[in-house]
C-alpha positions, -999 to 999 in steps of 0.1 A, spaced: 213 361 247 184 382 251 161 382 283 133 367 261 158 341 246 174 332 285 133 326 294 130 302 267 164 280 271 152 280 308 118 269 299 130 240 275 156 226 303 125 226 326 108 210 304 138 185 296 140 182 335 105 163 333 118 136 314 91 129 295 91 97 272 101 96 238 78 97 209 68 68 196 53 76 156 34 40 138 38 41 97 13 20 84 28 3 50 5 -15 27 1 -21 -9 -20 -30 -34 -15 -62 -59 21 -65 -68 31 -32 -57 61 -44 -33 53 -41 -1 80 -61 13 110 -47 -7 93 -8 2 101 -17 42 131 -37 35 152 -12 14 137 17 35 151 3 69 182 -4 51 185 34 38 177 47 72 204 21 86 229 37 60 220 72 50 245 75 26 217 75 -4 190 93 15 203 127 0 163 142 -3 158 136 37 160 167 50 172 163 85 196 133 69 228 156 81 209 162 121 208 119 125 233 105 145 224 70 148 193 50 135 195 15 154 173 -16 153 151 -20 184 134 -54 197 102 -59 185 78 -37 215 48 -60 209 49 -92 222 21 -105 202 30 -91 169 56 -112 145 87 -92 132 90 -81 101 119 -105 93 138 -79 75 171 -99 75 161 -123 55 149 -102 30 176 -81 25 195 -116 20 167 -121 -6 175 -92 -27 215 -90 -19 227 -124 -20 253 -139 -49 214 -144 -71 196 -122 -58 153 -127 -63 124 -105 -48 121 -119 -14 85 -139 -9 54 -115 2 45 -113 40 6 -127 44 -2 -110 80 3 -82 99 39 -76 117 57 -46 128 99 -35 130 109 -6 153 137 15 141 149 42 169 165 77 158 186 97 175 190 131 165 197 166 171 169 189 173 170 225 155 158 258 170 156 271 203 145 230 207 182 225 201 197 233 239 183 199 250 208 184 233 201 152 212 169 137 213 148 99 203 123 89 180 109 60 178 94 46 145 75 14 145 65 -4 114 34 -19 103 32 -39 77 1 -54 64 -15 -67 34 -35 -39 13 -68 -66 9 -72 -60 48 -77 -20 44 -96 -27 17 -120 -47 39 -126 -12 60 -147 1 30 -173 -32 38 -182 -17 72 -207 13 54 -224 -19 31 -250 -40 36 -249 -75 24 -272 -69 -6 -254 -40 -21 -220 -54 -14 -232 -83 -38 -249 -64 -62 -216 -42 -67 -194 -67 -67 -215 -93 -96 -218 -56 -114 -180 -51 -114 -165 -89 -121 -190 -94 -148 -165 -91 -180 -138 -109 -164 -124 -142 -176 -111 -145 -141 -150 -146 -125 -163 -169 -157 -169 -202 -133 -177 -186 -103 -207 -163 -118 -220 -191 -136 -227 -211 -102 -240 -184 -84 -264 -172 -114 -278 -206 -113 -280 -207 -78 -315 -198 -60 -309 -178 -27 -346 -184 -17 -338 -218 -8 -331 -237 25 -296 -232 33 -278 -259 20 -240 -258 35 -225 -279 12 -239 -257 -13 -223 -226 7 -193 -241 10 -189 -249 -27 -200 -214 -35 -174 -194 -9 -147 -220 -23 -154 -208 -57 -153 -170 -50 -124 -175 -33 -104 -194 -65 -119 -162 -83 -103 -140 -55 -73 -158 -61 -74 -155 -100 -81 -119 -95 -51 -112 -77 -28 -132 -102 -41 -111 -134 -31 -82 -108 -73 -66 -104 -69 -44 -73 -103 -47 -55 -95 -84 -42 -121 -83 -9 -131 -96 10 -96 -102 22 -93 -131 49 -108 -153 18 -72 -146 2 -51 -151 37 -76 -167 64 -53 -180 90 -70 -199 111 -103 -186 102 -96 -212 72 -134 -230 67 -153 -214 91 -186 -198 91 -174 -167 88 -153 -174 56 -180 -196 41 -201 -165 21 -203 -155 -12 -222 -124 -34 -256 -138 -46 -281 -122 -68 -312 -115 -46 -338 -138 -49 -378 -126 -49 -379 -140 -10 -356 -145 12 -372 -159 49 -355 -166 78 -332 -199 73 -327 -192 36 -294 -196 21 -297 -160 6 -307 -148 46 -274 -172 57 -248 -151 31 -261 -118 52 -252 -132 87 -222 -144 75 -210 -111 58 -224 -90 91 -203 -116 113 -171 -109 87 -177 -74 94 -181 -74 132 -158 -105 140 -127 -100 113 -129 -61 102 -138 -43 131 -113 -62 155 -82 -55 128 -94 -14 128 -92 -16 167 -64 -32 175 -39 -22 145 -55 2 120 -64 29 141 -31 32 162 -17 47 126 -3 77 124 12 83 90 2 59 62 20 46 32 0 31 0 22 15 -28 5 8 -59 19 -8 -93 5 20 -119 26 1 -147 13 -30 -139 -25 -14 -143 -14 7 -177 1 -31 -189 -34 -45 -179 -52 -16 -201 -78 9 -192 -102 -14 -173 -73 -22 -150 -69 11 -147 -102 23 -135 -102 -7 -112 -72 9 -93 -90 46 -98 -122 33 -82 -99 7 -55 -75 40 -43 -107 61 -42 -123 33 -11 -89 35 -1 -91 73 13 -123 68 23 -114 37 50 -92 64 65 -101 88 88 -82 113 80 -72 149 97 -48 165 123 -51 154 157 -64 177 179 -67 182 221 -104 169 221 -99 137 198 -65 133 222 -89 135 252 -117 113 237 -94 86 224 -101 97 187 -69 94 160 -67 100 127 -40 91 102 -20 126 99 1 122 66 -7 97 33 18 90 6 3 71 -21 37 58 -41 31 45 -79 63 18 -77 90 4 -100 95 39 -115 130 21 -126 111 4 -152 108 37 -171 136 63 -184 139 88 -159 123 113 -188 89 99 -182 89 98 -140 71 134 -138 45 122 -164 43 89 -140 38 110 -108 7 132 -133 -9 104 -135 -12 87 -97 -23 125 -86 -54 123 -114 -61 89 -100 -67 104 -68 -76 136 -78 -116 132 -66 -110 113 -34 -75 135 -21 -97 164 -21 -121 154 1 -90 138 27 -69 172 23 -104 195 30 -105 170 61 -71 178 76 -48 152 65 -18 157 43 -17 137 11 11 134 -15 15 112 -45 53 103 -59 65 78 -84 93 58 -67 112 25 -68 124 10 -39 147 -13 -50 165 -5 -85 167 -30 -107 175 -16 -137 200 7 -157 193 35 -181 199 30 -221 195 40 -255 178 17 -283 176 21 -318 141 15 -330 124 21 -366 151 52 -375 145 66 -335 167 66 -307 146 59 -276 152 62 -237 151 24 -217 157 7 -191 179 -27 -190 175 -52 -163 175 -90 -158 151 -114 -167 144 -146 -151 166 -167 -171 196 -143 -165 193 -128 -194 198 -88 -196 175 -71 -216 168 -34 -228 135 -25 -226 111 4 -236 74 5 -221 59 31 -243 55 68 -238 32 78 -214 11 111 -221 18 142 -209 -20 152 -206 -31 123 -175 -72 125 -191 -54 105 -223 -54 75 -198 -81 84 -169 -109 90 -197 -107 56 -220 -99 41 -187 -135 55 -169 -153 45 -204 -144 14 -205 -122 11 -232 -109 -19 -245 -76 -12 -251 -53 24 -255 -58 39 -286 -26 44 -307 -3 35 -277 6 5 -255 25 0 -225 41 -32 -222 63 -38 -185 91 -61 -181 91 -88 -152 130 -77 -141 148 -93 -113 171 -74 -85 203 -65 -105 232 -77 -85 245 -51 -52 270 -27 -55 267 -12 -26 297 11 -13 303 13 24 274 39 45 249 31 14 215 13 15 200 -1 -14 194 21 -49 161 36 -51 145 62 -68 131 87 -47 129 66 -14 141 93 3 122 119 -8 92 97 5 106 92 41 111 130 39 76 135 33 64 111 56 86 117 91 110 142 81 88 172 100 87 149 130 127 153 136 
């Protein structure tokens, strides 16, 4: 070895002789409405358990173990990955239920380093988990509002949808001027609420504020008990219009801003799953919903490398985001790239302005779980690509969604018009369950692309 070389391999066992502790990186996972949050984290741990499908992770063949680790925060639930995967590989296997609060899984790596880095011999990475339900993070994007144009934006947006009939016809006849009348406040909050609910049923993205959906035990207090008003002429001191705005400023100070401190800002690389198929079935108003929900999204982040000063100040900023359109398996593997087009034109506007800032942002069309098989049907003289899966009442079914466009503007620009439906074309997505396992020994879960996402998201860090 050279006299340069013998400096560093002496530098890099001093600086193994330190013993310095091992890293310790925090994924953030979240997803919007029925995007899959819980079978994302359960099939990835059970990849990285079993590598034997993770063929895109580039520093697959340099792992030597991946184990389980006890949960490192004692006041965090576990994400009860177990009884998941029992959910999706049993003898009838089902979608396992959705978690409704924040928990956290650590999975440790052991690996050997390349480079000059290599002569330390094998080292550890640590990988915790966060899981935690996208209608949270979407409640960052209140903190810049005020009461009144949080309202006015959200009566603005709900105002065509079946969903918000009931609840906008109480609160236009309502008079904010008023003495606060809690009864009254109560039976408004409760009736946004069964719109929130609704809202996330018809599978609408921007369901906030997001305790209203999963309070907890903030269930019927103060802080819950608000609801978007029109604003009245007046609105004194002791008004019910005036109560609404402490209410949403103590949301904001007492529910948001605790859940950025203690769990949200620890994140260093960040995973959003959305259900683009799910919007394209909906029809171009879903679609600008999810546009206009991912675009809050990136702007709730801070994003950017981290660098000595923020280390110094206590600053941190989320390093890498993968936004992943899921249940790519519900489409012929033909139509995947044209899947992927059209999540990076949903983000096109608000990427930009987190990749001038720093961070690293990627968009992929993936399914965690694979559900279905590829086919052929006949249809009307043509011979079209499908998928085949099972349906809830065990039947299995071939399928074919539509084609989507090549050019991504034939669905962004009906979609930011307003259109009512798709012109000349129509997606229509199949409800499938988890096909049975047939998982050979050293295999996780099929998936589509799983790996290619962990590659992206930690595969620099080993």
């Amino acid at each position: 070895m050279s006299g340069l070389g013998d400096l560093a391999e002496g530098f890099l066992r001093g600086v193994a002789g330190l013993a310095l502790p091992d890293p310790v990186v925090r994924l953030g996972v979240t997803g919007l409405s029925r995007a899959g949050k819980t079978v994302f984290i359960t099939s990835l741990v059970a990849n990285l358990l079993e590598r034997g499908r993770m063929v895109q992770l580039a520093p697959s063949g340099r792992i030597e173990t991946v184990l389980l680790q006890p949960e490192p925060d004692m006041t965090l639930p576990r994400f009860a990955y177990e009884d998941h995967l029992a959910a999706l590989t049993g003898d009838s296997p089902h979608w396992p239920d959705s978690t409704r609060a924040v928990s956290e899984l650590r999975l440790s790596f052991r690996y050997r380093p390349e480079g000059l880095a290599s002569v330390l011999g094998p080292r550890v990475l640590h990988l915790d988990i966060v899981d935690y339900p996208g209608e949270w993070l979407l409640d960052l994007s209140l903190l810049e509002k005020s009461y009144e144009d949080w309202a006015e934006s959200v009566l603005s947006r709900i105002a065509a949808r079946p969903e918000a009939r009931e609840y906008l016809a109480l609160a236009r006849a309502e008079d904010g001027a008023l003495t606060l009348d809690e009864p009254r406040a109560i039976a408004l909050a409760e009736a946004f609420t069964a719109y929130l609910h609704a809202a996330r049923r018809a599978g609408w993205a921007d369901c906030t504020p997001g305790r209203f959906l999963l309070p907890g035990d903030l269930a019927g207090s103060p802080v819950l008990t608000f609801a978007p008003l029109p604003r009245p002429a007046t609105s004194g001191a002791g008004s019910l219009y005036a109560a609404m705005q402490a209410r949403f400023e103590a949301y904001k100070a007492r529910v948001v801003r605790p859940f950025f401190q203690t769990h949200f800002a620890r994140i260093d690389r960040q995973v959003v799953l959305i259900d683009l198929l799910g919007a394209l079935d909906r029809g171009p108003r879903a679609v600008e919903d999810l546009r206009r929900t991912l675009a809050e999204v990136l702007g709730a982040f801070r994003p950017g490398l981290r660098g000595w000063l923020d280390l110094i100040l206590g600053g941190k900023r989320v390093e890498k985001i993968l936004f992943a359109a899921t249940k790519a398996d519900h489409l012929h593997h033909s139509q995947h790239a044209r899947m992927t087009a059209i999540t990076e034109a949903l983000l096109a506007d608000a990427r930009a302005r987190a990749d001038f800032a720093g961070a690293t942002t990627a968009a992929l069309a993936l399914a965690s779980y694979r559900a279905t098989v590829e086919e052929e049907i006949a249809r009307g003289g043509e011979v079209l690509p499908a998928v085949k899966g099972r349906l809830a009442d065990g039947r299995l079914v071939a399928a074919y969604a539509g084609e989507l466009p090549e050019d991504p503007s034939r669905i962004l620009s009906p979609a930011r018009k307003g259109a009512e439906g798709w012109m000349g074309a129509d997606y229509k997505m199949m409800d499938f369950l988890p096909l049975r396992s047939s998982r050979r020994a050293g295999e996780g879960p099929a998936h589509i692309r799983l790996d290619r996402a962990v590659d992206f998201l930690i595969g620099d860090l080993m």
